[in-house]
C-alpha positions as CSV (number, residue, x, y, z in Angstrom):
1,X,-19.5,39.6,25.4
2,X,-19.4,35.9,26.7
3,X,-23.1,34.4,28.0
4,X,-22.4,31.3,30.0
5,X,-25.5,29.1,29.9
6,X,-26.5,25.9,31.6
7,X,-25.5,23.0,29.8
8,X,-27.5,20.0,28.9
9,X,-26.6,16.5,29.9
10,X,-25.6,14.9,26.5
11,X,-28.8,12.6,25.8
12,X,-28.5,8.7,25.9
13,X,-29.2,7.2,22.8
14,X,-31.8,4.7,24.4
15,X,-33.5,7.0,26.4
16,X,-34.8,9.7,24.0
17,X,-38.2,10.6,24.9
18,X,-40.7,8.7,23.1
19,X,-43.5,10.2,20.7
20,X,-46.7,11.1,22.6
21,X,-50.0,8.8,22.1
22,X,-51.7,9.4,19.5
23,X,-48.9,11.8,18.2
24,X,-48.6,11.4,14.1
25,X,-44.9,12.5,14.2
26,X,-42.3,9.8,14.2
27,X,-40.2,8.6,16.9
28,X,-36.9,10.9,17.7
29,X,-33.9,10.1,15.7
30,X,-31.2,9.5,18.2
31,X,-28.5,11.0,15.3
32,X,-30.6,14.3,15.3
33,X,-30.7,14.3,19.3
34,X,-27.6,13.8,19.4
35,X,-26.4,16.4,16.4
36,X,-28.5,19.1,17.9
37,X,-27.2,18.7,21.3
38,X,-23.2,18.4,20.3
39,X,-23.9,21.6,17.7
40,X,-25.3,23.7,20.5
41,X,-22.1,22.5,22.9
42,X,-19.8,23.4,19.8
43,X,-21.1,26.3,19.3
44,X,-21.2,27.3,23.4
45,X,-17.4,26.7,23.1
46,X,-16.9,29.2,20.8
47,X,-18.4,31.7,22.9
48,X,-15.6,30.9,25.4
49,X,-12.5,29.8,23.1
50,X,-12.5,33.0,21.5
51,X,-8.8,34.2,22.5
52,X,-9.8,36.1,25.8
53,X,-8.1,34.5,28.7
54,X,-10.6,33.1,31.6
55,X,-10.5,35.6,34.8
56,X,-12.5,33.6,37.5
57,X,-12.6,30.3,39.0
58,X,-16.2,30.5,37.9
59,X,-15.2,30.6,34.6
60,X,-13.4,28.2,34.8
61,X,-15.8,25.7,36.5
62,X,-18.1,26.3,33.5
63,X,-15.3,25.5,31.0
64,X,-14.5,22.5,32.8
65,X,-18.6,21.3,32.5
66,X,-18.3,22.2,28.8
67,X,-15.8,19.8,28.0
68,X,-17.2,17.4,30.5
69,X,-20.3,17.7,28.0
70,X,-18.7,17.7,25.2
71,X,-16.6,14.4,26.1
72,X,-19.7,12.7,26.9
73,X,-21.3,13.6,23.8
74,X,-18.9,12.7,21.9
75,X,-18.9,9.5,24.0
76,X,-22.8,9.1,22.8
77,X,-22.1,10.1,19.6
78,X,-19.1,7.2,18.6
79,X,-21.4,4.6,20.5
80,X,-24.3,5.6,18.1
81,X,-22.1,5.6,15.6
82,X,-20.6,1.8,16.4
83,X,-24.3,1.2,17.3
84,X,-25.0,2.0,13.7
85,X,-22.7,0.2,11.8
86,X,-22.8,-3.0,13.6
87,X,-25.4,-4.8,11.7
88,X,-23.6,-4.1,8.2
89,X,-20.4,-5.1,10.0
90,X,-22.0,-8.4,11.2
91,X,-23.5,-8.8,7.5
92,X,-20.2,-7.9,5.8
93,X,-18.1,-10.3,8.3
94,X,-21.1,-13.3,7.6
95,X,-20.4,-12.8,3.5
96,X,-16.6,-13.1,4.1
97,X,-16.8,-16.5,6.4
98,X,-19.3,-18.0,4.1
99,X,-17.1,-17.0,1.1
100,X,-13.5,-17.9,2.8
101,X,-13.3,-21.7,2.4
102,X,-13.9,-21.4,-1.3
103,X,-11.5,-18.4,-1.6
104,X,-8.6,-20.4,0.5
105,X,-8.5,-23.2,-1.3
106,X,-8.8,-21.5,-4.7
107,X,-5.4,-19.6,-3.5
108,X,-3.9,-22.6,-2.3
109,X,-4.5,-24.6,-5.7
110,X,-3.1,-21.8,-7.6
111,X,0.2,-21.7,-5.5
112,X,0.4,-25.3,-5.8
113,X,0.0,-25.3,-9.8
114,X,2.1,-22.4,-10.3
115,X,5.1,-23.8,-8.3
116,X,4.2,-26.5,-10.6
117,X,4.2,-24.9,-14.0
118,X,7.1,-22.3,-12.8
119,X,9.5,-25.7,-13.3
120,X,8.3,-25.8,-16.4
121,X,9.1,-22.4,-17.3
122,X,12.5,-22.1,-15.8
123,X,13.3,-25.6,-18.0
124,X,11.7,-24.2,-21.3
125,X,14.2,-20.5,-20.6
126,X,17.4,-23.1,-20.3
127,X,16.8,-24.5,-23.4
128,X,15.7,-21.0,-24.6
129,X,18.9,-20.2,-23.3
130,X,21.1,-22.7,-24.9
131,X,18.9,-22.5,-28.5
132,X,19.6,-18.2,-28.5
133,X,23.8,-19.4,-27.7
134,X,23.7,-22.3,-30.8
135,X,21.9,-20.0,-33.0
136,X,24.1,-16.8,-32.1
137,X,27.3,-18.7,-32.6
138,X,25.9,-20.6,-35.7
139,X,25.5,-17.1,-36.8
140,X,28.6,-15.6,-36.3
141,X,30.5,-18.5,-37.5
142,X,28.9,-18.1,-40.8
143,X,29.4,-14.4,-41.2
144,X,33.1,-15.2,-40.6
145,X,32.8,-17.5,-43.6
146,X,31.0,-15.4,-45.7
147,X,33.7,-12.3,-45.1
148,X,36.4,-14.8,-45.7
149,X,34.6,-15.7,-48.5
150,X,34.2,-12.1,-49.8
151,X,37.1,-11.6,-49.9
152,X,39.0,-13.8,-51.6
153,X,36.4,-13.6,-54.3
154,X,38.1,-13.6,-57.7
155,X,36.0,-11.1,-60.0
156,X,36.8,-13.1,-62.7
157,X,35.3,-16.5,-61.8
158,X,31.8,-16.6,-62.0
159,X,31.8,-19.2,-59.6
160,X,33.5,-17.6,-56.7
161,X,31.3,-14.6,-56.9
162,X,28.5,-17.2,-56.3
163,X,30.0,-19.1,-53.5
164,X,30.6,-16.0,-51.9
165,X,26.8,-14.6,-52.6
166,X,25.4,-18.1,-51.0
167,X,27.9,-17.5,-48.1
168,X,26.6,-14.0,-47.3
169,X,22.8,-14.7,-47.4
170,X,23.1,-17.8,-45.7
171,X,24.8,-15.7,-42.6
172,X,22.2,-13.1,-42.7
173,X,19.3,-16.0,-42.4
174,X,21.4,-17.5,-39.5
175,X,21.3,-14.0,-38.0
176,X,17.9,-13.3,-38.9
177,X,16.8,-16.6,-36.9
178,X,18.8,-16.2,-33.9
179,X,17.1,-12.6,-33.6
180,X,14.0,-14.4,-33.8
181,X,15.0,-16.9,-31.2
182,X,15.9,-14.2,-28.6
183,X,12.1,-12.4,-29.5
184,X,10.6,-15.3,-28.5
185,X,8.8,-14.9,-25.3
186,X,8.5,-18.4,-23.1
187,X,5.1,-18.6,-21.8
188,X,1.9,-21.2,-21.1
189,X,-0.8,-19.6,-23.0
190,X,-3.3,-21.8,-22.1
191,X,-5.6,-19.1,-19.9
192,X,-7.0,-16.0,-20.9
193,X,-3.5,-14.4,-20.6
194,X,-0.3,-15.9,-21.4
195,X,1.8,-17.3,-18.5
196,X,5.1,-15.6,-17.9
197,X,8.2,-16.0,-15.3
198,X,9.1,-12.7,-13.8
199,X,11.8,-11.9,-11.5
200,X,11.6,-10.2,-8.3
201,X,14.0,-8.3,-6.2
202,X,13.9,-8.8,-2.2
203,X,15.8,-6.7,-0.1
204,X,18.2,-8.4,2.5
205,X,20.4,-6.5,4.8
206,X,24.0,-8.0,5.4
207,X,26.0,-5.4,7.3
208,X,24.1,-3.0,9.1
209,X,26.3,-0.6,9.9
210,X,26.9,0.3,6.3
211,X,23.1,0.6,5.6
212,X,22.9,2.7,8.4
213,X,25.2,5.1,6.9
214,X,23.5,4.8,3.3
215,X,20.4,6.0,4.6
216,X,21.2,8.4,7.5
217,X,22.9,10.7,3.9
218,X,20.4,9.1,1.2
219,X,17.1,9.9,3.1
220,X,17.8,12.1,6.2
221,X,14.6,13.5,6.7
222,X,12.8,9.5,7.4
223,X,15.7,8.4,8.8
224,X,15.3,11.6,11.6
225,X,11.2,10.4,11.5
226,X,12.3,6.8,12.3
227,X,14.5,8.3,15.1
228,X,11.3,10.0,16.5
229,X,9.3,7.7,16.6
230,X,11.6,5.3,18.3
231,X,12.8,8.4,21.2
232,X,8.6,8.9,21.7
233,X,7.9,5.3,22.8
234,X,11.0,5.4,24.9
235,X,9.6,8.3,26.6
236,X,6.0,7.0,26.5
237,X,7.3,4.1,28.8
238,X,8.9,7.1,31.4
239,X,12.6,7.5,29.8
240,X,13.8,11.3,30.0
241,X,17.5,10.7,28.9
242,X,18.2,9.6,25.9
243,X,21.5,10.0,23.9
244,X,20.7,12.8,20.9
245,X,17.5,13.6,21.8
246,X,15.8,16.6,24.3
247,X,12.8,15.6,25.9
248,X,10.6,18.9,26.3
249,X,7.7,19.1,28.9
250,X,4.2,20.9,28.3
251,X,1.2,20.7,30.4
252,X,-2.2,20.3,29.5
253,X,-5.4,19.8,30.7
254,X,-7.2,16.5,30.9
């Protein structure tokens, strides 16, 4: 059976009564106050919200003070809370000023100096480049010779076979380097870890109506969440008719 009881005004943080004179226990801890007081209100709404449905405006008058209670607890509570964590917010924020000039221009020197060495990067891949394209037709060149040369070997002269030998292994060395050309990685390596170009990929929309379509069949389900969220403002700001969307009413108590 429900026992309504008076409620208690949620207690200030500042004005928590004192210790006594003389009195060898220590002042009250406002978090304690304030725990006991919301516990005793939490557990005073579950002697109401228990799935019976209220009968008398009575009842509901004393409802009504236990939410007012509760909100105003709360209300103590969060301020408390903020109260708390000021100081280590004001410390934290005083270590990130005092370390932000140094930090700033630390990030600012290494932009500058990697635009800088990024030149020197993208030249070193061009000749890269151009040295894997020498190498590669170098290569292929001489393995046409030495195939030529192979066959119109004549089994009986010593001297062909040889020609033709020379041919073939100089074509697999030619190979052999140009494989080792395209292994090489171009980098400064001056640091603890070598210095590399890598290549991003930025997305950039040029017809919108055919992303539109993409995404409404590629990802329905946050396309519909996108829709949402853009319907819920609209009718945050008072709009009731929008194309697609039904606008449902519920009331509640505040």
């Amino acid at each position: 059976m429900r026992r309504a009881r008076a409620l208690a005004v949620a207690p200030e943080a500042d004005d928590l009564p004192p210790a006594p004179i003389g009195d060898n226990n220590p002042p009250a801890d406002p978090f304690e106050a304030i725990r006991v007081h919301l516990d005793d209100l939490v557990t005073e709404a579950r002697n109401w919200a228990d799935g019976t449905a209220i009968t008398t405006d009575a009842q509901a008058d004393e409802i009504s003070r236990l939410i007012d209670g509760l909100r105003k607890g709360e209300k103590v509570a969060d301020d408390l809370r903020k109260q708390t964590k000021q100081p280590h917010m004001d410390a934290a924020k005083a270590v990130d000023e005092r370390f932000k000039p140094m930090l700033t221009a630390a990030d600012r020197a290494i932009a500058a100096t990697k635009k800088t060495i990024a030149a020197w990067l993208e030249l070193k891949e061009r000749q890269k480049r151009e040295a894997e394209e020498a190498a590669r037709a170098a290569a292929q060149a001489a393995a046409r010779k030495a195939a030529m040369d192979r066959a119109l070997v004549d089994e009986t002269n010593l001297e062909s076979q040889e020609r033709a030998a020379e041919a073939t292994t100089a074509a697999e060395d030619l190979a052999k380097a140009a494989r080792k050309i395209e292994r090489e990685t171009v980098a400064a390596r001056g640091g603890s870890r070598a210095m590399t170009l890598r290549t991003y990929y930025t997305a950039r929309l040029t017809n919108r109506r055919d992303a539109l379509f993409h995404y409404v069949s590629a990802q329905p389900e946050a396309f519909e969440e996108f829709l949402l969220k853009l319907a819920q403002a609209d009718v945050n700001r008072g709009v009731r008719t929008i194309p697609g969307v039904a606008v449902d009413e519920d009331r509640r108590p505040v």
